[in-house]
Each structure stands twice: as structure tokens, then as C-alpha cells.
C-alpha atoms as one frame of an Amber mdcrd trajectory, in Angstrom:
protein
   8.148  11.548  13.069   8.403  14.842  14.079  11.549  16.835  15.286  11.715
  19.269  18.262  13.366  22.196  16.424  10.062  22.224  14.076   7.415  22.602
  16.630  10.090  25.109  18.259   9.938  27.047  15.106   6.118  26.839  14.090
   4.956  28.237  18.039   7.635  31.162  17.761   6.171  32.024  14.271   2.941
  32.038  16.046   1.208  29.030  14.128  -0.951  26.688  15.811   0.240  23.356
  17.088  -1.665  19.782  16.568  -2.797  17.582  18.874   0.018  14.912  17.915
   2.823  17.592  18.103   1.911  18.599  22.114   1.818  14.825  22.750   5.247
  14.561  21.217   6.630  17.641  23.226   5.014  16.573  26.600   5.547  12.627
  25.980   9.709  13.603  24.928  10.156  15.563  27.988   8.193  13.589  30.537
  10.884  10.152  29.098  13.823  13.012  28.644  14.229  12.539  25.078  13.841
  16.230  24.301  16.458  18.096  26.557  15.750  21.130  28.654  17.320  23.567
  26.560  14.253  22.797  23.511  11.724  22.407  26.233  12.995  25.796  27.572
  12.785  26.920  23.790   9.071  26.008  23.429   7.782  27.416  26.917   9.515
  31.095  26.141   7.693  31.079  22.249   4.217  29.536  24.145   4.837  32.682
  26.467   5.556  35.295  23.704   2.655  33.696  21.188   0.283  32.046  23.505
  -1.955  29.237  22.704  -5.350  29.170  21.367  -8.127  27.070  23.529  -7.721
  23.828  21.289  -3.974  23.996  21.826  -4.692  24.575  25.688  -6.562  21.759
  25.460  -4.156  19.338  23.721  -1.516  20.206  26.223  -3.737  19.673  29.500
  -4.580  15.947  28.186  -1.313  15.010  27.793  -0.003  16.178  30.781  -3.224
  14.110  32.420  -2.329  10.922  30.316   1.451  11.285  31.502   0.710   9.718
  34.556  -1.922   8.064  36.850  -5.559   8.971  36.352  -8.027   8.680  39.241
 -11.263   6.439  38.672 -13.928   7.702  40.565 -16.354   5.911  38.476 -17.381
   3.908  41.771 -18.615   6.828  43.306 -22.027   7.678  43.026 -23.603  11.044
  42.075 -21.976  14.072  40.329 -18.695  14.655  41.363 -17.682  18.175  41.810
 -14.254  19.499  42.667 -13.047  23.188  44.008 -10.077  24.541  42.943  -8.807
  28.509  44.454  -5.462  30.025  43.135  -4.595  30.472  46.197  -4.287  33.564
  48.524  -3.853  34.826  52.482  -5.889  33.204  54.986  -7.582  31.144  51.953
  -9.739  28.359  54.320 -12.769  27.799  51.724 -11.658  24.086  50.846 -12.216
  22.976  54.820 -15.594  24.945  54.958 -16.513  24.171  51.492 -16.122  20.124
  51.162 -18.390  19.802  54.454 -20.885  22.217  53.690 -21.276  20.827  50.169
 -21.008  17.394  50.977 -24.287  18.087  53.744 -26.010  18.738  50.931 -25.437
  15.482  48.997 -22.883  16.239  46.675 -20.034  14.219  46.790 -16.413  15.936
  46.777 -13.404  13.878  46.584 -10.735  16.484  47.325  -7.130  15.721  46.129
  -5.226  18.699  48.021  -1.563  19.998  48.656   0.434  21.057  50.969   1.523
  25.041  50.803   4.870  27.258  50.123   4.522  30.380  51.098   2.293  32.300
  54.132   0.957  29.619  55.452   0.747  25.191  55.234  -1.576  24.087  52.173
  -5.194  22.645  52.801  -3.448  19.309  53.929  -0.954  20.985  56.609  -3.912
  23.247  57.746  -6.050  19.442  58.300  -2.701  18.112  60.152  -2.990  20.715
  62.855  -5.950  18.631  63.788  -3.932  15.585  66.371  -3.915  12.559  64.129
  -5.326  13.863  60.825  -3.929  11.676  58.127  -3.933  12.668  54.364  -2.659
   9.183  53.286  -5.984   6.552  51.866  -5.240   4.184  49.253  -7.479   4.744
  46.432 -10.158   2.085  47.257 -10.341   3.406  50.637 -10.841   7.127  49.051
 -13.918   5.905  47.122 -15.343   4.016  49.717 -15.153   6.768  52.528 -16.939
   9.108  49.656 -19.043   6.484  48.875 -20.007   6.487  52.769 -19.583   9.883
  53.842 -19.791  11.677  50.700 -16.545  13.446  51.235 -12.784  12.526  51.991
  -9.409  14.730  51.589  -6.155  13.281  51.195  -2.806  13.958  49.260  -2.069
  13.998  45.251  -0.518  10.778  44.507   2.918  10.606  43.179   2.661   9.669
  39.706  -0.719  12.287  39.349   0.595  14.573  36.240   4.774  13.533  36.189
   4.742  16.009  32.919   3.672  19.080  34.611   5.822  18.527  37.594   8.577
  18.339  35.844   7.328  21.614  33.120   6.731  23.701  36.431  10.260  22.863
  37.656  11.378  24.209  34.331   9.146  27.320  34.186  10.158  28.416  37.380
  13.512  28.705  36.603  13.266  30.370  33.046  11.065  33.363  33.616   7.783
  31.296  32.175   5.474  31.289  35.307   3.073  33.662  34.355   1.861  32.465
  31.073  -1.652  32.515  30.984  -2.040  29.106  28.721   1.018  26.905  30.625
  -0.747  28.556  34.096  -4.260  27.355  32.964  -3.284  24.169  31.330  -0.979
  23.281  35.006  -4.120  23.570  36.940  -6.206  21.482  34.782  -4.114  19.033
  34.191  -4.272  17.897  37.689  -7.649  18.536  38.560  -8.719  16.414  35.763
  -6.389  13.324  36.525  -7.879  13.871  39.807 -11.634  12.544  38.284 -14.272
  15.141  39.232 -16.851  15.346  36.815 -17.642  19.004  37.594 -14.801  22.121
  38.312 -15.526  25.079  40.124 -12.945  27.742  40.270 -11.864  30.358  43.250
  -9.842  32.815  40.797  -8.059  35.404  43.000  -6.776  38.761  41.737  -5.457
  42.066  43.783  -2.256  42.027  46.443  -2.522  39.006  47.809  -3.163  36.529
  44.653  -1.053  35.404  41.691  -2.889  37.089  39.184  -2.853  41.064  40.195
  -4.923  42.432  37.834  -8.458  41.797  37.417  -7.924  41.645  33.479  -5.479
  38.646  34.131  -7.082  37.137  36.930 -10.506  37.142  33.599  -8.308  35.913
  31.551  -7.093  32.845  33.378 -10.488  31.864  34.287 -11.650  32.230  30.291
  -8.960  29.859  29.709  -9.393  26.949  32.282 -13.624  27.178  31.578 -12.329
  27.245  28.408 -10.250  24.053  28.504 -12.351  22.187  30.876 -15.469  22.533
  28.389 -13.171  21.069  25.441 -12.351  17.553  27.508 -15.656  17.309  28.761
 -15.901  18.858  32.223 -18.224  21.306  33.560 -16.692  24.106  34.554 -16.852
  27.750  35.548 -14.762  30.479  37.589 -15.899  33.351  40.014 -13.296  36.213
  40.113 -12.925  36.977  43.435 -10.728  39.855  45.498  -7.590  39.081  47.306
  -6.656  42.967  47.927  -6.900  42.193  51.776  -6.063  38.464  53.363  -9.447
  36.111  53.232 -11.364  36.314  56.899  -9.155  37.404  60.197  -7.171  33.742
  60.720  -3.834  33.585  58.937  -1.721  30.327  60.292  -2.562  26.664  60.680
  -4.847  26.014  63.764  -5.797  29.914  63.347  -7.596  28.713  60.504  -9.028
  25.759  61.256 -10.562  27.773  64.366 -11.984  30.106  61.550 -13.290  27.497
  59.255 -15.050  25.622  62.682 -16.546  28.998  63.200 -17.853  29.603  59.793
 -19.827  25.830  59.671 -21.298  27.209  63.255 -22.696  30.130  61.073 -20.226
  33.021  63.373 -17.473  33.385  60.377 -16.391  36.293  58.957 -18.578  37.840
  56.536 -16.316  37.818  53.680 -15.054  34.160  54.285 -19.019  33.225  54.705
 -20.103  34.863  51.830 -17.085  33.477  49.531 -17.943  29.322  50.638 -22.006
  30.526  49.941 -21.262  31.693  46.228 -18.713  28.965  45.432 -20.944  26.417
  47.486 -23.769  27.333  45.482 -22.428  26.821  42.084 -20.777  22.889  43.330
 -24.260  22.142  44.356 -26.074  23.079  40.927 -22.847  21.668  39.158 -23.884
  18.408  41.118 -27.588  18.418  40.038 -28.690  18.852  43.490 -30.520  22.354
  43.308 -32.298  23.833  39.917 -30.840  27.522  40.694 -28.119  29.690  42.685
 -30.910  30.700  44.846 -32.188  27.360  45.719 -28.437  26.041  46.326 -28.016
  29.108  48.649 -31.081  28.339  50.850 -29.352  24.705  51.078 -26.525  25.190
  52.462 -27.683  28.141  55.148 -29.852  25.562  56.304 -27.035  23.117  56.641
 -25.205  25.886  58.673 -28.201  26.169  61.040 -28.759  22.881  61.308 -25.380
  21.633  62.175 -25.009  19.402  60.057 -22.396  20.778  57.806 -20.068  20.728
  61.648 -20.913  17.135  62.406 -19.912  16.226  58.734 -16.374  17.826  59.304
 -15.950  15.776  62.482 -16.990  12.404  60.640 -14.780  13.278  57.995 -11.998
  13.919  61.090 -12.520  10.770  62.755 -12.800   8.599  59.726  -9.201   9.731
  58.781  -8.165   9.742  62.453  -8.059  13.094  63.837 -10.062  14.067  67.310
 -13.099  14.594  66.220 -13.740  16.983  69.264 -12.147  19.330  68.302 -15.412
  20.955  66.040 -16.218  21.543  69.981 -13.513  22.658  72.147 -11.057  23.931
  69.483  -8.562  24.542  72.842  -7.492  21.276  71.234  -5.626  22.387  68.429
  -2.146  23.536  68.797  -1.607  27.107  70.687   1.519  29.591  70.940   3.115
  30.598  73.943   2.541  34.088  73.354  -0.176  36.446  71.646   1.311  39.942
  71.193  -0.353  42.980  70.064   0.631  44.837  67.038  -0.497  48.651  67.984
  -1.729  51.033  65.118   0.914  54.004  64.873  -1.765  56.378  64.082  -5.362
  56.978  63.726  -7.880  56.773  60.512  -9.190  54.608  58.582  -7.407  51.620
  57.091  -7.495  52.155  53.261  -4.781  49.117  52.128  -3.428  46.124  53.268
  -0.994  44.420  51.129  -1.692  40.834  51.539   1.369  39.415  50.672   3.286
  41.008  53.270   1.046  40.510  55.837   1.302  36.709  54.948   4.960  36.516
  54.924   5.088  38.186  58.480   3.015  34.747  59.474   5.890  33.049  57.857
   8.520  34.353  59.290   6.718  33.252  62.858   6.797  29.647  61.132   3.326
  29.067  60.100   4.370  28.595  56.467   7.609  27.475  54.443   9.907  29.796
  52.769  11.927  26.072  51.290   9.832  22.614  50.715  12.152  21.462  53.859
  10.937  23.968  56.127   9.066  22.544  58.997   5.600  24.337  60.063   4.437
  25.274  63.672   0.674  24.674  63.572  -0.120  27.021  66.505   1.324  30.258
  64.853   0.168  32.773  62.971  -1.771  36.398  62.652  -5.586  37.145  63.809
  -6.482  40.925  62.201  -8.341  43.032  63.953  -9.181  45.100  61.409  -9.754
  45.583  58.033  -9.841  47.874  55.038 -12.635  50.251  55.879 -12.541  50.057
  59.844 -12.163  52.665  61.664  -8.563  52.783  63.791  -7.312  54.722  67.010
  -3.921  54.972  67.674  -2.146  52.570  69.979  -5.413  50.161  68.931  -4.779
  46.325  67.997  -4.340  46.101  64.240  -3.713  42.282  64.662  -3.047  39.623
  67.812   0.076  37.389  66.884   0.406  34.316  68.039   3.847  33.213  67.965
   6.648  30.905  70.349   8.685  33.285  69.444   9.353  36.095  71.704  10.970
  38.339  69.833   8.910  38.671  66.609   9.870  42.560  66.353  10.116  41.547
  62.201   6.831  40.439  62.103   5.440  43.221  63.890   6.945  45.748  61.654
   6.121  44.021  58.441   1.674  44.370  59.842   2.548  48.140  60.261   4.240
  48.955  57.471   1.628  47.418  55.094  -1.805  47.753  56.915  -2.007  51.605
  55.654  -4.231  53.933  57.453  -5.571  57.220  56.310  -7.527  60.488  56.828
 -10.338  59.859  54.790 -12.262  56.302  54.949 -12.845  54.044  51.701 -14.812
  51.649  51.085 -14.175  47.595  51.679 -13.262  46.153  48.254 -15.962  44.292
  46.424 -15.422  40.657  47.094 -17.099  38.883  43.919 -16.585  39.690  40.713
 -17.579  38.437  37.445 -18.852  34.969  36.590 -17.218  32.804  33.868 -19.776
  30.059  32.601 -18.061  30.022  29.269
């Protein structure tokens, strides 16, 4: 039997932890036998000593085997899931399971919804009129099974222990630990089932992780735990120092992402879904090489198949499909105001984070869980880091119900910064992690 206030004491003297004494931390907290004020204990040594890769390990698999694990035995094929830390104007999951999925690897997508800039991948699909994320779990294999792709909510049960450990981080200064961050993700993308992870880490303004050093890090550690319990999985580092695309808001993005399967996205947005699409497809066994998985899913693109697939996977969870044809379906604003440049240059910064919260403060995100979104609002740039600016020029268009959205304005100039000289865009992709 072990006690609390030993494990406690062995992680702050920077010893490693068993298997057996994870499952009794995670297990005691999950039934509230061990109180907050030891589980608070243990996440502030874990953050000061850290956790090696077994350790990581231990902890994601008994967060998974707190709750309900999904069985996608049923479906046929390699399944691969997509997971991005998250960032401004992020739309790669509603381009990605599509283009993917034309290519005949299934993806069964458990998503949620967002806090922050904008809605989650789920509140993004709900601007489409009668999207619905809710499928038992029978009827999630069989549309996969069918259509080789479906997207629909976590279930409730899905991970209980790292719910309730997130909760707890939050509110003792234990967020951004490296192993607890790594072994939250995990945790729930293995109870979701996939067979195969591919991971969107972000780093720069915008993302969690701001430094490229962290955002490594992280990525060494999930490849790191998802090759211990048996999943294939690697991480592209990839920049967040300016928001993803133009889109930033609900139906803004949706707009984007119906663009980008017609082949006229922007070029970073393309280019992001074509190296993360790439490495699903050879994770599924359905191309040899990056380069052959590349050719696939441009030809998808050109094809049109990749758009019809996003309308079959609309109308089989009962949205309008038509709307991957006349997106003047999908929620608009009242009003689309201008946001002039004060000067004229080059724009050398944008500081993502800023610009996203100025699309929440029109309403196209939450600042509580209670907050209500409007699809229709949100930001489309006009320009970004490298362009070329005159003043009195459209930085961004706004799209807001809101007439006076003087805030929101202010926030786009005050952190789209424009200089003299002209730099270069940032690099987009950065290093691989295979493990």
C-alpha cells in the first residue's frame, strides 16, 4: 500500500516514480481519496523535477484507463488522428480530415469546442445550419466505416483524471509543464483509438509554447510517449508568429477551409494541411514516401474530390451540404468595417494573440465556457508580415453586428507593426520529430 506523502517526497527529491505509484496518484484523485492539497503537492515537484519518458508514459495510461476508451477496432484500415496545439485562425482539422480521408485513410476525429479567439473545430462545423457533433459510438464507426471520416464531440467519461488534473493545474501555477502538458494531450488522443498520431506543434506569438526550444521539447515528449504505448507518432514544429491563413472567426473559417479543398487557400494554410496531410497518409500505409503522399492529395484538390467528401461528411451529420457551393449560406455580419494602416512600410510583426482576442471581443470566441458565440463574426487580414502597406490601406475587413467595435479596431493597429525596412515572412515548418 503506498501513501501519498511518499510519492510526494520521492518526485521532489527528483527520483523516478513506478508504474504502480502514478496509478495510485491518478486512480486516488480521479475517486477523491487523495485531496487536492497532495495532488497540488505532486504537480508543483513534477513541475520543478520533471518526468522522464517512462514516467510520462505511466501517467498518460492511467489517465486513458480512468475512463471510457474508444474501440475503433470495427473500423477498417489504419487509423490516423491529427492533433494541433492550437493557434489563430488554426482551420487544418476541417481541410485535413477531408483531404486525407479522399485518399483512403480513415480519420475518426474526436474534437472540442474552443476558449479563447475563436469556437473550437466543433463550433467552427456548427456554423454550418444543422451540423451536429452528437453520434453514438456505433453510428461513429459505421459513418467511418462508410465514408471514411466522421467528427463529433469527446464523450463525457473520455479521460475523467485529466479533467479533473487540468482543473487543478490551472489554478496552481502548473500549466506549463512540459511532461503534465504532453501526458494531457495524449491521454485523450489515445482513449480516443487512432492507431497513428500526427502532431501540429505551434510555437511563436500566437501558440502556447513561445519558444521554438519548448515548442521541440513538447513534441520530443508526446513522440516520445506515444512510441512507449504503442502508437505511431511524430510532430512537425510549425510557426504561429502571425495568425494561420487570413480567416479568423467561425463561418470566416469555414469559408477559408472551403477555399483551400477548391485549391484557392492561402499559401501558408495550403502548405501546412500538405505537410501534415502527407505524413497521416504514410502513417496510414497508403503512400511509400512524403513525396508520393504529396502528389495524392494535390490530386484530390484538383479533382474535387476532397470538396465533395466535406459535403458527404456535412449531410451525413445533417448540415446543408450546399454550402461547399454557395458559402452565402453560412452566417454573415451586418457590417464589414475597415481597419486603416496608420502609416506606411512594411509589416514586420503581428502579435497573434492580440489580433485573436480583438475577434473575441466581436463574439466569435469565449472569454468564459458560458459565453455564447456569433458564427458570422470575426477578422479577414489583408496583410501579412512581409507585405508591403500604404497608409490609410486595409490592414484587415471586420466583420462584426456590432457597430461600434472601436476596441477591436485599435487592438489590429496596435499589434500589426509596420516598419521602414521590409523582413522576411517567417518560416512556416520547422523541424520534424520521428523519434
Amino acid at each position: 500500500m503506498f501513501r501519498m506523502v511518499d510519492i510526494i517526497e520521492k518526485k521532489r527529491n527528483g527520483e523516478m516514480l513506478s508504474k504502480e505509484e502514478i496509478t495510485f496518484f491518478v486512480n486516488g484523485y480521479t475517486d477523491e481519496s487523495i485531496p487536492d492539497y497532495q495532488a497540488s503537492a505532486f504537480l508543483m515537484a513534477v513541475y520543478f523535477k520533471g518526468m522522464t519518458a517512462e514516467e510520462q508514459g505511466y501517467l498518460t495510461m492511467a489517465m486513458v484507463e480512468s475512463g471510457d476508451q474508444i474501440d475503433l477496432s470495427a473500423i477498417e484500415g489504419i487509423k490516423v488522428d491529427k492533433h494541433s496545439t492550437g493557434g489563430v485562425g488554426d482551420t487544418t482539422t476541417l481541410i485535413l480530415v477531408p483531404l486525407v480521408a479522399a485518399c483512403g485513410v480513415p480519420v475518426a476525429k474526436m474534437s472540442g469546442r474552443g476558449l479563447g479567439h475563436t469556437g473550437g473545430t466543433l463550433d467552427k462545423l456548427e456554423a454550418i445550419e444543422g451540423f451536429h457533433i452528437e453520434l453514438t459510438e456505433e453510428q461513429f464507426v459505421q459513418q467511418v466505416n462508410d465514408l471514411k471520416l466522421a467528427v463529433i464531440g469527446q464523450s463525457g467519461n473520455l479521460t475523467p483524471a485529466d479533467k479533473k488534473l487540468y482543473a487543478l493545474r490551472d489554478v496552481t501555477a502548473t500549466v506549463d509543464s512540459i511532461p503534465l502538458i504532453a501526458s494531457s494531450i495524449m491521454s485523450k488522443k489515445i482513449a480516443a483509438g487512432a492507431d497513428a498520431i500526427v502532431l501540429d506543434v505551434k510555437t511563436g506569438e500566437g501558440a502556447f509554447m513561445k519558444t521554438k526550444e519548448d515548442a521541440i521539447a513538447l513534441a520530443e515528449s508526446m513522440v516520445a510517449i506515444g512510441k512507449q504505448v504503442g502508437r505511431n507518432t511524430m510532430a512537425v514544429i510549425s510557426d504561429m508568429s502571425q495568425p494561420l491563413g487570413f480567416a479568423i472567426g467561425n463561418s470566416l473559417e469555414v469559408i477559408e477551409a472551403i477555399e483551400t479543398l477548391k485549391g484557392e487557400g492561402p499559401e501558408d494554410l495550403t502548405e501546412l494541411c500538405l505537410v501534415l496531410g502527407s505524413k497521416m497518409i504514410v502513417a496510414g500505409g497508403k503512400a511509400a514516401s512524403i513525396d508520393e503522399a504529396r502528389t495524392m492529395l494535390k490530386a484530390v484538390i484538383t479533382d474535387g474530390s476532397a470538396l465533395e467528401l466535406f459535403g458527404k461528411l456535412i449531410e451525413a451529420q445533417g448540415g446543408n451540404a450546399k454550402v461547399i457551393h454557395d458559402t452565402t449560406l453560412l452566417p454573415s455580419a451586418k457590417y464589414q468595417i475597415e481597419v486603416p494602416s496608420l502609416t506606411s512600410g512594411y509589416v514586420t510583426k503581428m502579435e497573434a494573440d492580440d489580433i485573436g482576442v480583438a475577434a473575441m471581443l466581436l463574439g466569435a470566441g469565449r472569454a468564459t465556457k458560458e459565453d455564447e458565440i456569433d458564427f458570422a463574426v470575426g477578422i479577414v487580414l489583408k496583410k501579412k508580415i512581409g507585405d508591403a502597406v500604404q497608409v490609410g490601406e486595409p490592414l484587415a475587413i471586420i466583420h462584426s453586428n456590432l457597430e461600434n467595435v472601436e476596441r477591436s479596431i485599435t487592438l489590429i493597429q496596435q499589434h500589426i507593426f509596420i516598419e521602414k525596412q521590409q523582413v522576411e515572412s517567417p518560416r512556416l515548418i520547422g523541424e520534424m520529430i520521428t523519434g
